[in-house]
N, C-alpha and C positions, 0 to 999 in steps of 0.2 A: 434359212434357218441358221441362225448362229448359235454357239456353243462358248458361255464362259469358260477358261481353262483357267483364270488367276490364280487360283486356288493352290493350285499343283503345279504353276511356272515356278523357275526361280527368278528372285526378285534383282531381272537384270538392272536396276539403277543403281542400285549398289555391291554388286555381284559380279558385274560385266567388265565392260575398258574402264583402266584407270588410265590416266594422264596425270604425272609426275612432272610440276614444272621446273623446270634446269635450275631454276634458284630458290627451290626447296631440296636438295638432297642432304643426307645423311649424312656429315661428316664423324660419326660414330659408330666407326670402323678399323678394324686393324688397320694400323701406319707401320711404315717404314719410314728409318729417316733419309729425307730431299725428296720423299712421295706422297702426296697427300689424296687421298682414295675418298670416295664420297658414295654411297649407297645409292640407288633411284627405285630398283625392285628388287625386293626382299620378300622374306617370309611375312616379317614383322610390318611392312611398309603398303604390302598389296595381297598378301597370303600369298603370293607367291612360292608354288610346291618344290618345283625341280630346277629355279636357277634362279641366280644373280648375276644385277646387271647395276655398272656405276662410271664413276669415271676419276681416274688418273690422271694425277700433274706429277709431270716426275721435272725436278729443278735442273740449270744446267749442272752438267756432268756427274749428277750422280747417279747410281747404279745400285741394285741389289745383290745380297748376297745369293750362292747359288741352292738353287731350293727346287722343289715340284708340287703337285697341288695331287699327288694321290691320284684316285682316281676318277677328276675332275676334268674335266676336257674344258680348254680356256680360248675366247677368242678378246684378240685386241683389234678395235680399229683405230687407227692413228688420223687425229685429228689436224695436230699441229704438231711440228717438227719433227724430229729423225728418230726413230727408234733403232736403236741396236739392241739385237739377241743373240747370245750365245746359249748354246746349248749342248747334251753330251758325256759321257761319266766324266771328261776333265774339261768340260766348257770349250771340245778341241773345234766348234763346229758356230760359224758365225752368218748374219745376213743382215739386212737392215732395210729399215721402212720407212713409207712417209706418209705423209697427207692423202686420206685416200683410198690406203692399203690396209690391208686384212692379215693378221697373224693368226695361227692356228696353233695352239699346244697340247698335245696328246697327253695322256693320265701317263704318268708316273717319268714324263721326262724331264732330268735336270736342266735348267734353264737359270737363264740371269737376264733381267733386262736392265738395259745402260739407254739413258740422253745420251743418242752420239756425238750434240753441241753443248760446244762451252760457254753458250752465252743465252741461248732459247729455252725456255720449259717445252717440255715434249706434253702434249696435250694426247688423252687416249680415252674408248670408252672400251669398257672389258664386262663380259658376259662370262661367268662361269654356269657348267651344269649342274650347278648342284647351291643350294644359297647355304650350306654349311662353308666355314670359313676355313679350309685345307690349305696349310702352308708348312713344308714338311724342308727344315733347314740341314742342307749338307756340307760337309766339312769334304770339299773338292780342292785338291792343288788345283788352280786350270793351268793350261798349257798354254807358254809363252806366245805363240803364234797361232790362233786359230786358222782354221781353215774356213775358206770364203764359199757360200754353199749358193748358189742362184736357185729362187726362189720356182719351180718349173711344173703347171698343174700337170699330172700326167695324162687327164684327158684331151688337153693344148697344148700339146709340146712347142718347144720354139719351131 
């Protein structure tokens, strides 16, 4: 004995996985200049509720200014080249990424990302929690020398 349910499913063919192909995104997004940002899952793009996800070219050597995303939790993974971040109320607190690796930034921490090469685009995909576009700009002296922080998950310590 079977039972139609159609009726009362939701209409997963168009409702369910979307697939975003890497040479259709969004480049109709907040820029920074030497960054160019490209949207792939959005509100607008998949109804996407509670985050966004795209991808960053950042050119060589440039850098942003220091800012935090509120209370958005951000992850970058580093596709291609060096990432450096600083972070900190005076940007006193540095580490850096590569190919590979996972960055993690908590709500309300000031941060800066720098291309640590002066000759490569730092290629990256960034997932924030939230698909509102939070970029809260601060006027930070940073400090001449940061400090070098190794990256140490605490449930694998070295």
């Amino acid at each position: 004995m079977s039972h139609d349910h159609s009726h009362d499913e939701p209409a997963w063919k168009h409702d369910g996985v979307r697939v975003v192909p890497g040479d259709r995104l969004d480049g109709n997004t907040a820029q920074t200049p030497g960054m160019d940002r490209k949207a792939a899952i959005n509100f607008a793009r998949v109804g996407a509720q509670k985050l966004w996800a795209g991808t960053v070219h950042i050119h060589p050597d440039a850098k942003t200014g220091a800012h935090h995303h509120g209370p958005l939790e951000s992850v970058i993974y580093v596709v291609k080249g060096r990432a450096r971040m600083r972070w900190g109320e005076k940007l006193e607190f540095t580490a850096e990424a590569g190919p590979g690796d996972f960055i993690y930034v908590p709500p309300y921490v000031p941060h800066q990302e720098i291309n640590a090469s002066p000759h490569e685009v730092l290629e990256c995909v960034l997932v924030r929690s939230d698909g509102e576009a939070v970029a809260v700009n601060l006027d930070i002296e940073p400090v001449e020398k940061p400090e070098n922080v190794k990256w140490i998950d605490p449930t694998h310590p070295e």
